[in-house]
SESELUM-521389 format. One line per field, with one value per residue (C-alpha): x, z, y; residue number from 1. Coordinates in steps of 0.25 Angstrom, whole numbers, plus 5000, padded with zeros to 4 digits. Each point is the difference from the previous one (the first is absolute). Layout:
BEGIN
xx	(X, ...)
zz	(Z, ...)
yy	(Y, ...)
n	(NUM, ...)
END
This chain:
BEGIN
xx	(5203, 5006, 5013, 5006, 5008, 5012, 5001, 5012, 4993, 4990, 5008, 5008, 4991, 4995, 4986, 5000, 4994, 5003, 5003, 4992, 5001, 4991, 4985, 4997, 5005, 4997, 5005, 5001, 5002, 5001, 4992, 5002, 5005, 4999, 5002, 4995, 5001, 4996, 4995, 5002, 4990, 4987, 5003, 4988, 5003, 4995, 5002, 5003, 5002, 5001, 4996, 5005, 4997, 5001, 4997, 4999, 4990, 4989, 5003, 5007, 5005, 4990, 5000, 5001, 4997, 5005, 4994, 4996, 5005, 5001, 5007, 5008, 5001, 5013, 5005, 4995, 5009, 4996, 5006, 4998, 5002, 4997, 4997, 4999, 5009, 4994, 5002, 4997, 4999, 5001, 4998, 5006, 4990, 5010, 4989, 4985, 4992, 4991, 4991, 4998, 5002, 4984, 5000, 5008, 4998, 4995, 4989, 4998, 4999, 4991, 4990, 5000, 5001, 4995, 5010, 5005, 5014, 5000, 4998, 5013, 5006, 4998, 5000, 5007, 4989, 5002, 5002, 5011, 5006, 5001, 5007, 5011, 5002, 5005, 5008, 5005, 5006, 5006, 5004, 5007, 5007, 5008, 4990, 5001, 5003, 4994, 4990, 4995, 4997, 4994, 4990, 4997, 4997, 4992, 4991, 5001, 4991, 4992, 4994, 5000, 4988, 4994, 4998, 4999, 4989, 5001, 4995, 5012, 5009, 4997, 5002, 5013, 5006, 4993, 5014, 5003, 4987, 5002, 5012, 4995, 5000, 4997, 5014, 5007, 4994, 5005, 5014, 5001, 4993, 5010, 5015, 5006, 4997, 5005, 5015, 5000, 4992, 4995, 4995, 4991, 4995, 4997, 4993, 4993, 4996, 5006, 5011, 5013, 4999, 4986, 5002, 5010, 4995, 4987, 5010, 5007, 4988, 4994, 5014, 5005, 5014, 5005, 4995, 5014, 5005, 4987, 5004, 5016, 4996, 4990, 5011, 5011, 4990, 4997, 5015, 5005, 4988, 5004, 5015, 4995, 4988, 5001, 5010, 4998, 5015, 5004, 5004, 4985, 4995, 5009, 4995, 4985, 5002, 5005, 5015, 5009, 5012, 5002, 5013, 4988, 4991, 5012, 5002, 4988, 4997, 5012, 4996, 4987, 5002, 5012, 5005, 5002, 4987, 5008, 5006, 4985, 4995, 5012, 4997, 4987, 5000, 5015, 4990)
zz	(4704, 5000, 5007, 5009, 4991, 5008, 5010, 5006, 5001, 5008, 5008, 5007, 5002, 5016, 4995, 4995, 5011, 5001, 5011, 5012, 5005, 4987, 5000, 4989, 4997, 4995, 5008, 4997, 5008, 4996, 5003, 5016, 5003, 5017, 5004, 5011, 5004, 5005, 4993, 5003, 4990, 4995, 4987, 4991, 4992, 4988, 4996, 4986, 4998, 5009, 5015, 5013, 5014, 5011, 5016, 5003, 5012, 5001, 4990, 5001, 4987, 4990, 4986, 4991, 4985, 4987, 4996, 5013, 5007, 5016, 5008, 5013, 5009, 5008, 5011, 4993, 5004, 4990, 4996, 4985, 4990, 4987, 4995, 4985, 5000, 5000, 4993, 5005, 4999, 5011, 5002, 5015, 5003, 5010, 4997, 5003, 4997, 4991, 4989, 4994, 5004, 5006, 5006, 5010, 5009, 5011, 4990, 5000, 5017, 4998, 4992, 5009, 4989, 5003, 4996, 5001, 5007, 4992, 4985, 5003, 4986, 4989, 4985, 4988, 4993, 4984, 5003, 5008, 4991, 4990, 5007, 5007, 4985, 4994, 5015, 5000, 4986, 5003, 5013, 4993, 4989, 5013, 5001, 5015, 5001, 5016, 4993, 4990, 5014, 5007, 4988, 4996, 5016, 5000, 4987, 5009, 5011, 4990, 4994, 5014, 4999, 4988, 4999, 5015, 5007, 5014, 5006, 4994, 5001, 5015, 5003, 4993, 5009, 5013, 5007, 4998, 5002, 5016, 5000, 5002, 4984, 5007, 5006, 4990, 4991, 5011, 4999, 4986, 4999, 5012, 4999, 4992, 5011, 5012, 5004, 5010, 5006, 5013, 4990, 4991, 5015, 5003, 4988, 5000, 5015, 5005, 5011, 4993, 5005, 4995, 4986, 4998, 5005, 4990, 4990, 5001, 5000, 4986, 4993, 5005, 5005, 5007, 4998, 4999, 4991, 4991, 5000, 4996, 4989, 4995, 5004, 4991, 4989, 4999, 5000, 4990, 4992, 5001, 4997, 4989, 4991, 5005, 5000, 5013, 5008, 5007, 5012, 4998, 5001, 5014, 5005, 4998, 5004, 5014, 4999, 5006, 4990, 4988, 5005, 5009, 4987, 4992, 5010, 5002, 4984, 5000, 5011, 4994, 4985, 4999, 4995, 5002, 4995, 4989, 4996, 4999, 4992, 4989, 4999, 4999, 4988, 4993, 4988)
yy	(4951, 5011, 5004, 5011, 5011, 5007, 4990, 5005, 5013, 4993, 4991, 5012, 5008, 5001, 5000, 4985, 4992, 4986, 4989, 4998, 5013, 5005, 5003, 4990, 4986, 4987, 4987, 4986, 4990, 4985, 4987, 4996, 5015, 5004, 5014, 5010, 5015, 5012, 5013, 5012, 5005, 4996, 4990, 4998, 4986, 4994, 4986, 4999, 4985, 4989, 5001, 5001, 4996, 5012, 4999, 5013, 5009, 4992, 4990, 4987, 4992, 5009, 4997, 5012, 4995, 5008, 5011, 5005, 5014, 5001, 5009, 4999, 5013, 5005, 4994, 4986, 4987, 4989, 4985, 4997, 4987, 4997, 4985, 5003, 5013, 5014, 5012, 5015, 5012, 5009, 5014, 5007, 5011, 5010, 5013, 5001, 4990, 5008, 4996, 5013, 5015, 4999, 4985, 4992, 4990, 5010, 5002, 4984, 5002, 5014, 4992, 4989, 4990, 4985, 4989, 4985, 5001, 4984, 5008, 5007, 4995, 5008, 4994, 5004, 5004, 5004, 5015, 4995, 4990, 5011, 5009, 4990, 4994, 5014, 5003, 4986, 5002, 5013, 4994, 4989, 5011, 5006, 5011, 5004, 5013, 5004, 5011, 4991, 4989, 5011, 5002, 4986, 4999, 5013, 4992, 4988, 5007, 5007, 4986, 4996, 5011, 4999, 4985, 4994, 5003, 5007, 4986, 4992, 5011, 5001, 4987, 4998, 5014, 4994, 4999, 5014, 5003, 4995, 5006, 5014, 5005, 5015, 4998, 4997, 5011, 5009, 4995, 5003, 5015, 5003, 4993, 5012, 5011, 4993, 4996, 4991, 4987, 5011, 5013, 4988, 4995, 5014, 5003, 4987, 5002, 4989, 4998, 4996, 4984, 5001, 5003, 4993, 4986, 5004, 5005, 4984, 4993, 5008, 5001, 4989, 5008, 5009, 5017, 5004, 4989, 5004, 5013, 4998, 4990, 5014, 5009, 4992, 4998, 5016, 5004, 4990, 5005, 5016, 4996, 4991, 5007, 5016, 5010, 5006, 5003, 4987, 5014, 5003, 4984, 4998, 5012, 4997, 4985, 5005, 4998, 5011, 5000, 4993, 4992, 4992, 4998, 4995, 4990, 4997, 4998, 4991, 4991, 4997, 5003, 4996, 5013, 5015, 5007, 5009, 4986, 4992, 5014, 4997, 4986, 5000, 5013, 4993, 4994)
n	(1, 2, 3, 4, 5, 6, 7, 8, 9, 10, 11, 12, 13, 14, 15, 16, 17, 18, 19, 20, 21, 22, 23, 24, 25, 26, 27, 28, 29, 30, 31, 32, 33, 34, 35, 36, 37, 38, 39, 40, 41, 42, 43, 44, 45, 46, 47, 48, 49, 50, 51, 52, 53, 54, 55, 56, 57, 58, 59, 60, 61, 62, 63, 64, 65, 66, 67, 68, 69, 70, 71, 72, 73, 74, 75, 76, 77, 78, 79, 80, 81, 82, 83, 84, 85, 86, 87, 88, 89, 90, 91, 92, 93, 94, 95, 96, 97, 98, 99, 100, 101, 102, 103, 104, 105, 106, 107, 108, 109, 110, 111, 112, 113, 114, 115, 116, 117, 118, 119, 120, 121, 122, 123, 124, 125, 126, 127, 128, 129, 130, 131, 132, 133, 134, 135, 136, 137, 138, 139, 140, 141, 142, 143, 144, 145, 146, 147, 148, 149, 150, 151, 152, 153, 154, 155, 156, 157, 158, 159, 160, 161, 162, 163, 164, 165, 166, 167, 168, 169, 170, 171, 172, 173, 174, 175, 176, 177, 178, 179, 180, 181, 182, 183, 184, 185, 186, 187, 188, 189, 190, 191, 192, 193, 194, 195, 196, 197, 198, 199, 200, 201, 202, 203, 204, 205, 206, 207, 208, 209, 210, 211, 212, 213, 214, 215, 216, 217, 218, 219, 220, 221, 222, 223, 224, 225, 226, 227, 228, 229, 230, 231, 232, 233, 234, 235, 236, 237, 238, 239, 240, 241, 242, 243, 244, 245, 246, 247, 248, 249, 250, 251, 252, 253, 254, 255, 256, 257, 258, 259, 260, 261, 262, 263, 264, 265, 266, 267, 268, 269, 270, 271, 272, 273, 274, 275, 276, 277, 278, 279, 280, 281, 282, 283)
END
């Protein structure tokens, strides 16, 4: 096995994504383990070794054996335990959910595709197994730079693709499928152009109530908590990996002086902008 060189580099840097918060990770719980939740985004789940027990939707008490992949859609409240212990590894979709540039799960609505809402579980077939020994390994070496997630998630939906058929692949995205998949697509294509919760109801033409009840019930929160958590993620990304003027960043992000963005950096940053630009370029 090999190891990470420069670690420190690595470490410091704003781009290395780990804890809860980031987009990949893998979790082990021990024998007897309880835990609930909420998500606020769609999770897709493999079970690597061991199973677990999840109540969930429709389900109650549901047994999900190893080397099986499920998925559970915002807004989902789920109860888990584990007799043997379990370990996963589990991907937070927070974009489109896309399979490739030409296919999505609107296609799978279009075509009208016929499947078992029970056949839900996908298996980790030996395509996949390939794939999650080389990402485990690199996972495992500290190897979790945000860019490298966003690929490996990118190749995760591209064998989706190319070695499920549309059959299983329909059934294991049903609950986003009855969620309104057309919806959602709108929300992604549209966030960057509106400000506020009332300019994305208007363009979506709904009342402001209306979209953001529709808006809860697909994303599982609020519009305009959505849209701060994409609003923090775009300006830490512009302070961190561009050079643009932080003056110029305030000033497209809709504050009126850079005093307000400072403050506002500080409160959810934890630092000035100018300060988060040094730290994150000191190695």
């Amino acid at each position: 096995m090999g190891s990470l060189l420069y670690a420190s580099e690595h470490l410091s840097c704003f781009n290395y994504s780990i804890g809860e918060s980031s987009r990949v990770n893998c979790v082990v719980y021990p024998k007897g383990h309880q835990w609930e939740g909420v998500l606020n985004e769609c999770d897709i789940i493999f079970i690597l070794e061991g199973s677990l027990h999840l109540t969930y939707d429709r389900f109650t008490d549901r047994h999900i054996p190893t080397k099986k992949i499920f998925l559970l859609p915002p807004g989902c409240h789920f109860n888990a335990y584990t007799e043997e212990g379990v370990t996963c590894l589990v991907y937070r979709i927070q974009d489109s959910f896309r399979f490739c540039d030409h296919f999505s799960i609107e296609n799978l609505q279009k075509e009208k595709i016929e499947y078992d809402v029970d056949e839900d579980l996908l298996d980790i077939n030996e395509e996949m197994e390939l794939y999650l020994s080389f990402f485990m390994e690199n996972l495992d070496n500290g190897l979790r730079c945000v860019h490298y997630l966003e690929l490996k998630t990118k190749e995760l939906f591209f064998l989706f693709r190319t070695y499920y058929s549309k059959e299983l692949l329909a059934a294991f995205c049903h609950p986003l499928i009855s969620m309104d998949a057309s919806f959602s697509e709108f929300v992604f294509k549209n966030y960057k152009s509106v400000k506020t919760v009332n300019e994305f109801a208007a363009l979506a033409s709904y009342s402001t109530s209306g979209f953001e009840k529709k808006f809860k019930q697909v994303f599982g929160l609020s519009a305009y908590q959505w849209m701060k958590q994409k609003k923090n993620q775009q300006l830490y990304h512009e302070l961190n990996a561009t050079d643009k003027p932080i003056k110029l960043i305030a000033e497209e992000q809709g504050f009126p002086s850079l005093p307000q963005f400072n403050d506002y950096c500080k409160k959810h940053f934890g630092f000035p902008p100018g300060k988060i630009r040094k730290m994150n370029r000191a190695t």
